[in-house]
N, C-alpha and C positions, 0 to 999 in steps of 0.2 A: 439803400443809400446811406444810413447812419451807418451801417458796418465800413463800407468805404472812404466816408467822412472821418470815423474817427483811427482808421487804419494811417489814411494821408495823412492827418492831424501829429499821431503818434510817433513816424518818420521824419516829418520835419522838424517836430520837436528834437530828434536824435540826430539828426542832422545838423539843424542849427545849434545845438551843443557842441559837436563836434566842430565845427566850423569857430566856433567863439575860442575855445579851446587851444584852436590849433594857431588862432591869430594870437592868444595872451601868450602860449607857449615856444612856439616856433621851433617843432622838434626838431630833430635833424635822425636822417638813417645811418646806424655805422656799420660797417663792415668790416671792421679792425679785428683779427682774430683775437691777438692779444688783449682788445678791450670785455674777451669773456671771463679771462682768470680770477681767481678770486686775490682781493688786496691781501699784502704784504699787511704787518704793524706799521705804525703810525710812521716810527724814526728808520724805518728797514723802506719805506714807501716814499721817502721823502729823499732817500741815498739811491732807490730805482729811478727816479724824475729826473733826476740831475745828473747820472752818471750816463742812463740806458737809455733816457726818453729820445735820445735824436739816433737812435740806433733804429728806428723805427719809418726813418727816411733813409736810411745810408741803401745802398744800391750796391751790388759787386759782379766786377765782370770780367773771367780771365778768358785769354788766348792763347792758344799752341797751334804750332804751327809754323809752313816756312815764312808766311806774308801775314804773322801776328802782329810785326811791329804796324803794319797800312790799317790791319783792322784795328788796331787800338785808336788811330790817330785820328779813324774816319769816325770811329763810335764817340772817340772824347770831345769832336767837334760838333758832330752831331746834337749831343747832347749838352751843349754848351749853347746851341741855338734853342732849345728850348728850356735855356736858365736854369738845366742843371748840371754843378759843377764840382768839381773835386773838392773833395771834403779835405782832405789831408793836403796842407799847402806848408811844409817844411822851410823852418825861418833858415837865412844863408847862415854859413858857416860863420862871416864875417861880423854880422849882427849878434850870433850869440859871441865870437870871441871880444867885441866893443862892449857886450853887459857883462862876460861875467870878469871879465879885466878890470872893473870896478871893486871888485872883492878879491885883488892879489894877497898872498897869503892866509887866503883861512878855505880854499880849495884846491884840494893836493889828492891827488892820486893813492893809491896803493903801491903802486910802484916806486912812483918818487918816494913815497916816505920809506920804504927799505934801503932807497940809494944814498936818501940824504946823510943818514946816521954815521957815514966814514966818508973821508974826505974822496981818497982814493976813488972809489966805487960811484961815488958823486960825479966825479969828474968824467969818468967813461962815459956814464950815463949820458951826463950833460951834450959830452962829445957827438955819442950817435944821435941825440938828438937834435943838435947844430947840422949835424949834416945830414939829415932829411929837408934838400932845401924845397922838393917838393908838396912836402908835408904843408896842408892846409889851413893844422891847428897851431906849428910854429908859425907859420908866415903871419897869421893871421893875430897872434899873441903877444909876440916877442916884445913888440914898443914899451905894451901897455906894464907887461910883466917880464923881463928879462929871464928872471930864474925859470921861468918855463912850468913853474905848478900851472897855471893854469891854463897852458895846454895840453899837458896831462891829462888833469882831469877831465877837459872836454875832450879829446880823445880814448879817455876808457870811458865817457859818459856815452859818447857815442856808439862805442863798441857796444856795448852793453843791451842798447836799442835797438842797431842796425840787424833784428834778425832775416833780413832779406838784403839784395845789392838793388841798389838804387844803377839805372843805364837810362845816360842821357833823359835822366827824371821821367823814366818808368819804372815801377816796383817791379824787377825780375824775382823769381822762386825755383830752382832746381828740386824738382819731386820726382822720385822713382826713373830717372835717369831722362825725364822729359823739362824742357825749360819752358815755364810761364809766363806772361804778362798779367800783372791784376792792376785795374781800376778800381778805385772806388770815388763816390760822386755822393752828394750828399741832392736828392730832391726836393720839392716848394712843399711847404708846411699844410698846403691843402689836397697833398696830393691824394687823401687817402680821404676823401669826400666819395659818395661810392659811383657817380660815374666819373671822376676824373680818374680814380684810381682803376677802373677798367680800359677806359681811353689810355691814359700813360702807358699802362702794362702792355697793354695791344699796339700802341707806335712803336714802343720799344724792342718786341718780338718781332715785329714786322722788319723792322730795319737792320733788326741781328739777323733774318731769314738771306733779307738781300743781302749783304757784307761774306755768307756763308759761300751765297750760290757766288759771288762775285769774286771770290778768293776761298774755291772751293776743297784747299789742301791746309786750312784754319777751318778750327774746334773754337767756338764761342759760348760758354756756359753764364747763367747769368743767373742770382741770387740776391735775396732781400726780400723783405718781410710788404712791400708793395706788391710784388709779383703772389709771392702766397694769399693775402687779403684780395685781389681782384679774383683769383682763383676759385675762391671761395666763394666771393659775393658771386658769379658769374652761375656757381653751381645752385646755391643757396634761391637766387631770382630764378630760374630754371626751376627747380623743384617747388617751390612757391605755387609758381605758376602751374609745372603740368599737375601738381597735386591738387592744387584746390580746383582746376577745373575739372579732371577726371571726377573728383568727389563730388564735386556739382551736379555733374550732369549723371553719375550712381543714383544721388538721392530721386534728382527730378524722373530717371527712370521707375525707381520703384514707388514716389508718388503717385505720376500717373496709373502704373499699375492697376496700385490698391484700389483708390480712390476716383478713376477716369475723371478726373474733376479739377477744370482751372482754379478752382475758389482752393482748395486745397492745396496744389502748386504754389496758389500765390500764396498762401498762410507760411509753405514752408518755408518758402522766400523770407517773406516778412519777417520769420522767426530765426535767421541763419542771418540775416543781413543786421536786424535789431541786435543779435549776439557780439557779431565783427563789431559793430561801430558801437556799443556798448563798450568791449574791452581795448576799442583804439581810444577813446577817452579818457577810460582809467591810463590807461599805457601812457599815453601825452599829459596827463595831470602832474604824473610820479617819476616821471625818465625825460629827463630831456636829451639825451639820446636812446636809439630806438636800433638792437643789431638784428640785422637782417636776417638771421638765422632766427629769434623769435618768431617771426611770421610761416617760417617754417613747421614750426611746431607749433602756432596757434591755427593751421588749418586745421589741428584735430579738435575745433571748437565745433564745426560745423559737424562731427558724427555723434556728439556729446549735446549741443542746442538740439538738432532736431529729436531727439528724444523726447523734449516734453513736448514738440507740435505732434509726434505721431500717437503717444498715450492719450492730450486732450483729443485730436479728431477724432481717435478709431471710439474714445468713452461719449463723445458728442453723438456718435449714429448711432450709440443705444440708450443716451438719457433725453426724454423728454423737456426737461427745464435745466438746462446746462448741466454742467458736471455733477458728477457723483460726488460724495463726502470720501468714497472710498479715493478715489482720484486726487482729490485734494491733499489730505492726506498724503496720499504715496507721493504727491507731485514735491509738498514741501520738506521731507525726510528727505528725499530725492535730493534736492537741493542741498538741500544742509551737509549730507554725509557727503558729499562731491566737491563744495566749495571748503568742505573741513580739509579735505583730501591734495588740494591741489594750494588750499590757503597756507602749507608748511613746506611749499617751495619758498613764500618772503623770504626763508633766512639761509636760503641757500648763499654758499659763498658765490658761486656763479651767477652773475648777472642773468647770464640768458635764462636761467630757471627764475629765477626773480621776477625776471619778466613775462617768463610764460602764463607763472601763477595769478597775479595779476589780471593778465590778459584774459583767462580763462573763468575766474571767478565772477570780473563785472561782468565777460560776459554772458555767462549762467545766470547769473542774479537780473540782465536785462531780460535773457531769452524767458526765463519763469514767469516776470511780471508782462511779456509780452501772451505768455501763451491765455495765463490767468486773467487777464483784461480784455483781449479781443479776436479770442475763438469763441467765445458763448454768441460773438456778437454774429458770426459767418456759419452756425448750428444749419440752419435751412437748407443752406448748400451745397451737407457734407454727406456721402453715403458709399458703403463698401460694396465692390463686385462681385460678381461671383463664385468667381474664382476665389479671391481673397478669401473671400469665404469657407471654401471649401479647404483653401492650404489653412484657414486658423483650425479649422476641426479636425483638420491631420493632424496639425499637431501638436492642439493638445492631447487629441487620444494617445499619441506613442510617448506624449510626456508623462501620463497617468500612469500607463504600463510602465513605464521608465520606474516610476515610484514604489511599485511592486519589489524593488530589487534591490531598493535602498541599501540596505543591512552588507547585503554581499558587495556589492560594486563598491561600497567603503572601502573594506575590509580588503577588498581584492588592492583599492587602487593603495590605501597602507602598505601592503604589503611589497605592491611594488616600484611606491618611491621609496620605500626604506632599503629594500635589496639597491636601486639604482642609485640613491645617495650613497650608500656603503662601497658601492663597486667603483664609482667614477663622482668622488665630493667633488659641487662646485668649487670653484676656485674666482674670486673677485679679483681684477683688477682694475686700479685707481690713476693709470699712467693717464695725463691729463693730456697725453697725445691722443686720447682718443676723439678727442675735439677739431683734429685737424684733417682735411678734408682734400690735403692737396695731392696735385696728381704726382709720379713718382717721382718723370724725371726733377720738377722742381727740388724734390728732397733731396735727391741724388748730387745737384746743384751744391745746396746746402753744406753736405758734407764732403765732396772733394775741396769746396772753401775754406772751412776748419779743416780740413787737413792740409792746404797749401800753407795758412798760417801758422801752421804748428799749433791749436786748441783744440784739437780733436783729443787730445791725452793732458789737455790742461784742467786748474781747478781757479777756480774765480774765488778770492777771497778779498773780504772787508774788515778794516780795522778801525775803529771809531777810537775818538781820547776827548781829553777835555778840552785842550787847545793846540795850534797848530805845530809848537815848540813840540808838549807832548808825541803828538802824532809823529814826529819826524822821529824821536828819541828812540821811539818805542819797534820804527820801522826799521831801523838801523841796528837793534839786537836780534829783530828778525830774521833780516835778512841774513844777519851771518848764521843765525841758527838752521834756517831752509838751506841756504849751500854748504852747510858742515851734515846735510841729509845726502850730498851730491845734487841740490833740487837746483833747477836757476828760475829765476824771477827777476822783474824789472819793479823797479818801485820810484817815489815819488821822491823820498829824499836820495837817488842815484842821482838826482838833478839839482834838490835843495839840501844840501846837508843840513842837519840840527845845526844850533847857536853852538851845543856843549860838543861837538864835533870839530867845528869852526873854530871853536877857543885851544882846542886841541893841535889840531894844526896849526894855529897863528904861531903857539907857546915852542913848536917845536920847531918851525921854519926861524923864530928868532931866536933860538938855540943854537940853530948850526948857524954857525960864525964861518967858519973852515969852509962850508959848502959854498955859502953866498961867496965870500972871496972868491972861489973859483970861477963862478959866472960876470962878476967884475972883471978876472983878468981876461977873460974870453971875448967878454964882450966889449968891455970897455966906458958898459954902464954901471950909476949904483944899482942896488937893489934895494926899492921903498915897499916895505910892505903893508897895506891898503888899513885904516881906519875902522870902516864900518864893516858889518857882518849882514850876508844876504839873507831875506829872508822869505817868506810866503807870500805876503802883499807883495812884495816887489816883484818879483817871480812874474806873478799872474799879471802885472802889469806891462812885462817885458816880451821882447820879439821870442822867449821861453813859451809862451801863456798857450800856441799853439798845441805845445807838444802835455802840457799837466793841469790843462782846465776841466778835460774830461777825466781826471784822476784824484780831483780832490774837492772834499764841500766844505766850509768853514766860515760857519755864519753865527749867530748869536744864540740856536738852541744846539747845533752837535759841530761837530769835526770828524769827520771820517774819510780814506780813504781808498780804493780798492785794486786790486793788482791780482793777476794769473801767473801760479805758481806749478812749472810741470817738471818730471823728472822725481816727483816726491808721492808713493802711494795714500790712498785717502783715511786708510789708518795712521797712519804719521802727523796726518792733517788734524785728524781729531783730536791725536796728544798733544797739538800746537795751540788747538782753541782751550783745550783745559788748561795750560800751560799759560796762556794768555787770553784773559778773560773777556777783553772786549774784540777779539779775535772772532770773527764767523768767518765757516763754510758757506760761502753761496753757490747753492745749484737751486735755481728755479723751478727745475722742472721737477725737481725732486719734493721740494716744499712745496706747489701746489699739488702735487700727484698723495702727499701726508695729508693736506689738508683734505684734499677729497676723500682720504681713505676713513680718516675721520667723520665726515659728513656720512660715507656710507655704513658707518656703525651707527650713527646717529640715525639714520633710515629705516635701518633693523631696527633699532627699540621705536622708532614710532611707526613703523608696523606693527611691531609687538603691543604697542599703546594702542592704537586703532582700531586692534582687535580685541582686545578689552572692554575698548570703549561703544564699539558694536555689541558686544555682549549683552553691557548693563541695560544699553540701548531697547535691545531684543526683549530682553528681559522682563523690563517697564511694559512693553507693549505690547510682547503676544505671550511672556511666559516661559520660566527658565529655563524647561524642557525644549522647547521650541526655539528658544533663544542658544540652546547648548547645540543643535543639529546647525543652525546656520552659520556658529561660528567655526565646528567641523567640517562647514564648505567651506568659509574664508580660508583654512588652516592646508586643506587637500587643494583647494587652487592653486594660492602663493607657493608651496614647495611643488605642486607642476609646473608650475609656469617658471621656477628657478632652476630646475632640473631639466626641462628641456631646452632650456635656450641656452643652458652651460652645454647641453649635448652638441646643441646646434651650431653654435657660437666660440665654444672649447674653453672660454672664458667669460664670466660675466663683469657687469662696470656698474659704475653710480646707474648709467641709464637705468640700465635692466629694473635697478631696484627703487629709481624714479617711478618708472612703467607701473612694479608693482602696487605700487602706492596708488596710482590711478587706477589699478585693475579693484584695488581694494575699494576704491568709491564705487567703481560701475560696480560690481558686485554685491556691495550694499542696495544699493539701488536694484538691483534685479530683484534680491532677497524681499524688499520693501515690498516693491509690487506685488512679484507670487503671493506672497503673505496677505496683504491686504484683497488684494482679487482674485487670486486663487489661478488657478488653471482655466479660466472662461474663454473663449475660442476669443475673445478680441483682446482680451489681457494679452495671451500667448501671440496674438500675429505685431501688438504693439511692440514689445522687447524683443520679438524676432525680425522686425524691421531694426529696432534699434540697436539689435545685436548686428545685422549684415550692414547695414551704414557704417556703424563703428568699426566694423571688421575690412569695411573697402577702404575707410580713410587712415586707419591704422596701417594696414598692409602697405599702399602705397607707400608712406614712412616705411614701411623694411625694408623698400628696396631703394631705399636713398642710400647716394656713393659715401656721406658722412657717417662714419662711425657710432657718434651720437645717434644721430638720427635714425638710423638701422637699430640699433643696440634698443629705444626705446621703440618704435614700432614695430619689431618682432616680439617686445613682452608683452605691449599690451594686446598683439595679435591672436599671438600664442594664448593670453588669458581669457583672450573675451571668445575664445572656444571651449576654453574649462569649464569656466561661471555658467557658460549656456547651458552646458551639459550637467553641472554638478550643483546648479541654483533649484531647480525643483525637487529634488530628492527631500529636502527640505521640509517640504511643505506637508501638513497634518491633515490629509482627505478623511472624510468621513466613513467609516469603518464601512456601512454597504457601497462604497468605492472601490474598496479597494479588494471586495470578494470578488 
């Protein structure tokens, strides 16, 4: 009764933890892919927020087809009854020619200003453009400005913009000799909570499926970063699920097994559940959000916790008065080299490894002090069959023989990862696509989208200044510098020209005398040319603000701007950022796919450190000779374990050498034990339960559809059949042993 007493006593104390916890906290799940990248710099993270953050709602959806125009019109109502609405709402013609009519004379075209210079050449000009009476940007000008700059200018401002034809205010796109319809629709800020953001993505497909069957001669492709995150989450809860219970019910098989024994069942329990809700506490102390793919990768807590329940039981049915010293021992090395191991995920740039480490440490550190407090107490109840039995004394004897051969099966497996590294080196890659888990067609989505917009061949660049005048100054040498590459680009001052631009054309419009007269005698008006100079605040305040609030930040610590420049190769680009210093290249994917490649050389030396630091370890404790064979199995596992999953895999990634890093704890740990207990028929059936648990809950992680997630459960799968194999050779039997 006290075993039970203080069993229930010990869970509701972890329970009611968790529960206080989760009320002071109130975590919340994300399922945001994007929310795993690692951050940007400080002032680079604050130009992503402002520029990219509502890109993360936008929605896009084109049509082809003869009955595109009914499915546009059916999908944009549709989805107007559930309050989500076009993003892009283009102010009239008529409102910007009323604002920028306020600033006649100091916005003048390229055109006008080559006509204005000779009288002659003025007047033509003037002419053909008097008689476009159905010209939108005269009609809509002429009162406010006679001379017509500033119809001009909003007509090559428009040009400049317009790279699609607007019909009957749908965005048309001619690509590869087919005609398009695109929507795009901006969705509700909660939409990416993770089951609304399954519910949404699923009405939405539902109702593209009917529009398709319904107007079956219409193509309806649909893209956005909603549809990939529900995708994911949908895979990620799926794999959650069948993984941790297939691994469940693995273990509670070879519990029973061993041990025919509820007391035991329930210990494992106790010790797999005390784990989980161990590292859901740290989790909820330190995150207040929680991505869903974390719990993916902390089912591999349950093949790593029940390790110390299967080492205390199986040492419990041969010690008289609880554990051994030698137990104790291996149990707290055990710990320590494992939470060393998985404690140098913290400073991963990736969240979710952040969070795995975390999750995996409290709960190793729960699962140890559960095993150390209250198995001595269930000792009575625990006893091994005989079968068990008989498979521990198999195989330690083939492990002993095994040891016989040490010297050669080195030398042999040397020899042949040095031929196999030499003939086919791994090769690492860092593409941070390998995080992404969506199914094709979505991708496919993706990229006919960038390619109807024409950004499929573009480059996203950023230019920061000190202030907004700056900014404009500096975009305006730019720009002529990118189109004298042949590049085109749209920018922020094609809308706001600089002050010292402004004062330029004012100086030159009140020059021509000869010009103005001609549009006097035409018209029969003066020509007054406007006072004030337009500028940024006014801009952002004006029926303008739709079209250049997503283009520019200008607050009290930076000023930056950003614009896509195509037509210009990316070594051009780079001699522009040299050339202008506070000029960046932005490619996302490329600076997180750097930063990862970094983290994975960073990986490599602390593997290289790990294994040093096992050495010294070794050293202290059994002796340096001994300490020198163990770390020649640390050194023959990790280059197996990297050689065959580059075989397997034809590339490896951060995972792989995540994986390692965990293969390098467990195998510490195996090391520990042999060492301290040697080859003894329950030593052996302990770490050979904890080697096939770990091998069933690893495995399952291989054959997840995520990259990641395959990537690390075939390493650590792959190793934790090396260590088995290559952790006893190790070990120093006593000479009439080994005759």
């Amino acid at each position: 009764m006290k075993a039970w007493g203080l069993t229930l006593a010990w869970l509701s104390l972890l329970v009611s933890a968790l529960v206080v916890v989760f009320i002071l906290k109130q975590p919340t799940l994300n399922n945001d892919i994007l929310a795993l990248l690692p951050k940007s710099e400080p002032r680079l993270q604050q130009v992503e927020e402002h520029f990219f953050a509502a890109n993360k709602q936008q929605l896009s959806f084109s049509f082809r087809g003869e009955n595109a125009v009914k499915a546009y019109d059916n999908l944009e109502q549709w989805l107007a009854s559930k309050h989500i609405e076009p993003r892009f709402k283009l102010p009239e013609i008529s409102q910007l020619a009323a604002f920028y009519g306020q600033y006649a004379g100091h916005l003048v075209s390229e055109e006008y200003k080559q006509a204005i210079g000779d009288a002659n050449r003025f007047q033509q000009y003037y002419f053909s453009q008097l008689s476009k009476v159905a010209d939108p940007f005269v009609s809509s000008t002429i009162n406010q400005d006679p001379s017509l700059a500033t119809a001009g200018f909003l007509s090559e401002a428009m040009a400049h913009m317009q790279q699609f034809e607007l019909q009957d205010g749908r965005i048309n796109i001619n690509y590869q000799g087919d005609e398009y319809l695109m929507l795009f629709v901006q969705s509700a800020d909660n939409a990416f909570s993770i089951n609304q953001s399954i519910a949404l993505s699923n009405e939405i497909v539902a109702y593209i499926a009917e529009l398709e069957s319904r107007y079956p001669d219409t193509q309806i492709r649909y893209a956005g970063a909603l549809f990939h995150t529900a995708a994911n989450a949908q895979q990620a809860k799926f794999e959650m699920t069948l993984f941790g219970s297939v691994s469940l019910l693995a273990l509670i098989v070879m519990v029973v097994w061993v041990f025919r024994s509820i007391n035991a069942l329930w210990l494992a329990y106790v010790t797999v559940i005390s784990a989980a809700i161990g590292g859901t506490i740290a989790l909820i102390c330190i995150f207040s959000q929680i991505h869903v793919l974390t719990m993916v990768f902390a089912v591999t807590l349950i093949g790593i916790a029940i390790d110390y329940a299967f080492h205390g039981m199986l040492d419990l049915t041969e010690q008289p008065q609880g554990f051994s010293q030698g137990l104790k021992l291996a149990l707290l090395l055990s710990l320590l080299t494992t939470t060393l191991g998985y404690a140098s995920l913290f400073f991963s740039p990736v969240q979710l490894l952040s969070q795995v480490g975390v999750f995996v440490v409290a709960g190793l550190v729960t699962a140890w002090l559960c095993t150390r407090i209250l198995l001595p107490y269930w000792q009575t109840g625990l006893t091994i069959n005989t079968a068990a039995h008989q498979l521990a004394n198999m195989l330690s004897g083939y492990l002993k023989r095994l040891t016989h051969y040490r010297v050669a099966l080195s030398m042999l497996m040397l020899v042949l990862l040095s031929a196999f590294a030499l003939l086919k080196p791994p090769v690492i890659n860092d593409d941070v696509k390998l995080l992404n888990a969506s199914p094709a067609d979505l991708m496919q989505n993706e990229a006919l989208h960038m390619s109807l917009l024409g950004k499929d061949n573009g480059q996203i660049m950023i230019l920061f200044a000190d202030n907004a005048q700056q900014l404009l100054v500096q975009q305006e040498a730019l720009k002529a510098t990118i189109r004298g590459l042949n590049g085109r680009v749209l920018m922020l001052s094609d809308l706001v020209p600089s002050k010292q631009l402004q004062q330029q054309n004012y100086a030159q419009m009140h020059s021509a005398q000869q010009a103005m007269s001609v549009v006097s005698q035409m018209t029969g008006m003066p020509v007054e040319l406007s006072t004030p100079m337009l500028d940024l605040n006014a801009a952002l305040n004006s029926p303008l603000a739709p079209l250049i609030a997503n283009q520019v930040i200008s607050n009290n610590t930076l000023t930056a701007s950003w614009f896509m420049v195509t037509g210009v190769n990316k070594t051009e680009l780079m001699d522009l950022t040299n050339a202008y210093p506070d000029l960046i290249v932005y490619d996302k994917v490329a600076m997180i796919s750097e930063g990862l490649s970094h983290y994975s050389n960073s990986l490599l030396v602390t593997l290289a450190i790990a294994m040093t630091f096992a050495l010294l370890l070794f050293s202290v404790k059994f002796g340096f000779k001994t300490a020198c064979k163990q770390t020649l199995v640390l050194v023959l596992t990790t280059a197996a374990v990297l050689l065959l999953c580059s075989a397997l895999q034809s590339q490896l990634s951060i995972f792989n050498l995540l994986g390692c890093l965990l293969i390098l704890a467990l195998a510490i740990d195996y090391l520990v034990f042999y060492q301290v207990n040697n080859l003894s028929p329950s030593n052996v059936l302990a770490i050979s339960l904890s080697a096939a648990s770990s091998m069933w809950v690893f495995g399952m992680l291989a054959v997840s559809k995520t990259p990641a997630i395959f990537s690390f459960g075939l390493t650590v799968l792959v190793g934790l059949v090396c260590i088995y194999i290559f952790a006893p050779l190790s070990i120093a039997l006593p000479k009439n042993k080994e005759k």
